[in-house]
N, C-alpha and C positions, 0 to 999 in steps of 0.2 A: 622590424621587431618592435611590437607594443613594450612601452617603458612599465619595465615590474617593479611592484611593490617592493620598498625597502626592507627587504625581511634578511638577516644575513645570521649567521651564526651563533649561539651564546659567546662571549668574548672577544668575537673579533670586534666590532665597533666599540669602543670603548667610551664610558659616561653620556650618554644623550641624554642633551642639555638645555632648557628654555634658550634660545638665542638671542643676541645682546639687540638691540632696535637702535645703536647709534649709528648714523650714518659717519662717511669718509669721502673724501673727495678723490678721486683715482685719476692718475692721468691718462689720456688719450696711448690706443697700441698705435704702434707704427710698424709697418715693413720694410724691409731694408735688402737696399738694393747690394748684390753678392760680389767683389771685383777684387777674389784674392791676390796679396801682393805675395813676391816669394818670400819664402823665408827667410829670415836674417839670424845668422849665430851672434850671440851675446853673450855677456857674463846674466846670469839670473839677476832681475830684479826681485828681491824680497818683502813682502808686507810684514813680515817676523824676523826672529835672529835665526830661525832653521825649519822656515816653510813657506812654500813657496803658494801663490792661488790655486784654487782647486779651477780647471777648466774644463767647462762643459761644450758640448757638440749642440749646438743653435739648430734646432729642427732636426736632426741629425749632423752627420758633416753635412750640409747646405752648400757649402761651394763648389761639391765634388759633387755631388749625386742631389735627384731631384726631392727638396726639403719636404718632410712630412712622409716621408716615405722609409718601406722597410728596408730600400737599397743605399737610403741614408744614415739609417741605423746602423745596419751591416760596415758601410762605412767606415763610421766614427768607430766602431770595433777594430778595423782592419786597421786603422793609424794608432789603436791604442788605446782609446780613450771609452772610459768606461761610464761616463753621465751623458746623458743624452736631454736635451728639452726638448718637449712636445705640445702641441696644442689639442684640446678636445673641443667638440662641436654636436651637435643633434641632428639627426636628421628628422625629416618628416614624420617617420613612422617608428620614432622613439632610440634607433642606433646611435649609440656613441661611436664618431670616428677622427680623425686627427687629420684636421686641416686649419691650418693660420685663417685665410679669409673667410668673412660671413658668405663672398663669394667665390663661385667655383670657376671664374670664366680664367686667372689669371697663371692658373696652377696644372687645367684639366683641359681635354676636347669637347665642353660640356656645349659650349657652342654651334658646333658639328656633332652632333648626336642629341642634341634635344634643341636646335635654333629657335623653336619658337615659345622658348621659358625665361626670356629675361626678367629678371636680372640675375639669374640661373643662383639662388642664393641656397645656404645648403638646406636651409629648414625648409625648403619647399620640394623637397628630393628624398626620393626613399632609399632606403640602404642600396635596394638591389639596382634599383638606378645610378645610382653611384658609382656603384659595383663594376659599373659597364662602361667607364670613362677611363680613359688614358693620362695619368698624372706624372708622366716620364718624360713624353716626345717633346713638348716644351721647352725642358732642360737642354736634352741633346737625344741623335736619333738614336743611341745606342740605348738607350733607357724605355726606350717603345716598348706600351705594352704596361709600365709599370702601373699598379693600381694604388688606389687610397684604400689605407689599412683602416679597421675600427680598432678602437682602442682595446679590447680585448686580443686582436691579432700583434697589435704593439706590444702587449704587456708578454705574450708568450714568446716575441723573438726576444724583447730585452732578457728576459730570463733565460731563455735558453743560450744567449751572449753572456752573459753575465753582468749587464749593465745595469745603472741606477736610471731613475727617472723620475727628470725636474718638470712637472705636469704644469702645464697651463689654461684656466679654467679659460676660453675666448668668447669673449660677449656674453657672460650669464644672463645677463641683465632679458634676454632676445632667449631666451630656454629655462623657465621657472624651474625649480628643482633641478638644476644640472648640479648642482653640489652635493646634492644627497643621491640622485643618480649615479656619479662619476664614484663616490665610495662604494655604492653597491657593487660596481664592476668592481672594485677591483678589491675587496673584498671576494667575490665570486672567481677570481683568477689568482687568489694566493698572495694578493700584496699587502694583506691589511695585518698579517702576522708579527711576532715581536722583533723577526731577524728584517724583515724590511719596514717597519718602523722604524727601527734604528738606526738604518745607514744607506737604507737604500730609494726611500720620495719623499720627493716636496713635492709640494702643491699650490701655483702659485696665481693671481691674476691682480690687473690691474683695476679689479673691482675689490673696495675695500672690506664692504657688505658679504662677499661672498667667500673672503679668506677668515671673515671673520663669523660666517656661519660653519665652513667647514671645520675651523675650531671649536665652534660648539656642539659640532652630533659626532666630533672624536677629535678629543681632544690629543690623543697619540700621536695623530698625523700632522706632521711638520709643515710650517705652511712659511710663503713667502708674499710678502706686499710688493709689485712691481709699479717703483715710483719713486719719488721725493717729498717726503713729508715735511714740513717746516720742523725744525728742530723742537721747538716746543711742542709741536701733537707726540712725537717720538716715545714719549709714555704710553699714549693712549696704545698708539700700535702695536709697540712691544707687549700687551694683555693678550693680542690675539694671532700675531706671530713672531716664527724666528729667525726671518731675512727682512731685511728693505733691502730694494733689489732696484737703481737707479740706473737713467741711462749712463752711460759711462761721459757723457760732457760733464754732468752734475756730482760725480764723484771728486770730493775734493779730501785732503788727508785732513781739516777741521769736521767736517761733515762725516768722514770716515770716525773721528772718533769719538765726536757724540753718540752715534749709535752703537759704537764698542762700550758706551761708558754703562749699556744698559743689559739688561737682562730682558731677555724674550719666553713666549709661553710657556718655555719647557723649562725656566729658571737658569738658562746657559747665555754665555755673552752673545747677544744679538749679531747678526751676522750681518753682510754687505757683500750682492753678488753684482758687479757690474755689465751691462748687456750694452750694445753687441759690437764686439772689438776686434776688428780681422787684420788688423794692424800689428807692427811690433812696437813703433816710438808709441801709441795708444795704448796696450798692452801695458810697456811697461811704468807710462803714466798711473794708468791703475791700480798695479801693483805697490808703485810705491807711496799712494796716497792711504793704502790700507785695502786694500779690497782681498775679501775670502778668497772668493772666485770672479773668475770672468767668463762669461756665455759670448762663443762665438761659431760663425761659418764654417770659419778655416780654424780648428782646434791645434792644427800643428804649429799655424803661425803665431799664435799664443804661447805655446809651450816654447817653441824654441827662441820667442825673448824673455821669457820669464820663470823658464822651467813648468814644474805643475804637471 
């Protein structure tokens, strides 16, 4: 599908805005290999006197079902959990769909069904080719079959679940306008309204330019910086979001509470979501350095060291 013009509705995008031209330094994404340990009962660790981190479903549940996927969704539903993060990506012929890598050999049978497209990477793939790839059998054979959703097919099962969705904008830098793109959608699918504005996305990436463009063509939409900013740029950041969102090595309860000391774009205490912790002694490391939330695989093995 040809990428359409940013035309959406009177009111749903809200203030479009000359964009700021300062640059940011982002760190590098990483993949992370899946090896849930079982669960352990604890007492809760707490980052407050009566709250527990909020935990979100890393690609879906990822541990249990193959990540990026609607059966990973489905999932992190069926254990409870009602955030989900996602990655979005372009394809050739202008579809937004939800896959972590730029390539598709790691996730999909793109290998076996198009062998002679290496480095089979998504922008060189059309939806409908996509469309035709297996992103299950990988995981395990019981998942055969399953496909890569577009983010439109994502936005309509978390809705009809009843889940939130922490977006992740992957590699903008490699799909010009994926930020103003990725509002359209979902603008176009019901998410740009006041009741999912308020509690129901983020929008996050490890490109600073591009969380802090999506704050300028709506400024409504909740964004988060995935990374570690020196504590001194931490002002800077907080103008154009409302998470720093670090690996969980780099969370520490000083670092945790320079960036509570601040106010984020919406003028509410800046937040801290730690990624990606399938552990419980890591878990509740995080928790007790401060951290809002923690993004992990295994969602349950978070919750049951730390509550959430």
């Amino acid at each position: 599908m040809a990428m359409r013009p940013f035309a959406v509705a009177a009111g749903t995008l809200l203030g479009l805005s000359t964009l700021f031209l300062c640059a940011a330094t982002a760190a590098p994404a990483a993949t992370h290999a899946v090896a849930p340990p079982a669960v352990e009962a604890t007492t809760a660790a707490r980052p407050g006197p009566d709250r527990a981190p909020v935990v979100v479903a890393h690609r879906g549940a990822s541990a249990y079902a193959p990540e990026n996927t609607l059966t990973a969704v489905d999932k992190a539903d069926e254990l409870g959990f009602d955030r989900v993060e996602n990655d979005v990506q372009r394809t050739l012929d202008g579809e937004l769909i939800i896959m972590h890598d730029v390539s598709l050999d790691r996730t999909t049978d793109v290998e076996e069904v198009f062998p002679d497209r290496a480095p089979w990477r998504v922008a060189d793939f059309t939806a409908a080719e996509i469309a035709r790839l297996d992103a299950g059998s990988w995981f395990g054979e019981e998942f055969a079959g399953t496909g890569v959703p577009t983010l439109a097919e994502c936005l309509r099962r978390l809705e009809a679940n009843g889940q939130k969705l922490l977006l992740e904008l992957k590699k903008p830098a490699l799909y010009p306008g994926l930020e103003r793109q990725t509002l359209e959608e979902l603008a176009n699918e019901g998410w740009l309204d006041r009741r999912h504005l308020r509690n129901r996305l983020v929008i996050q990436s490890f490109d600073a330019d591009a969380v802090r463009t999506v704050h300028g063509l709506d400024p409504g939409v909740k964004t988060g910086f995935l990374g570690t900013p020196a504590i001194a740029e931490l002002p800077e950041y907080a103008v154009f979001t409302d998470q720093i969102n670090p690996r969980h090595s780099a969370v520490t309860a000083d670092y945790a509470a320079e960036v509570h000391a601040l106010k984020g774009a919406h003028d509410k205490r800046l937040e801290l979501f730690a990624w990606t912790v399938d552990d419980a002694a890591t878990a509740r490391k995080a928790a007790r350095a401060g951290a809002d939330g923690i993004i992990s695989n295994a969602p349950d093995v978070v919750r049951g060291a730390v509550g959430g």
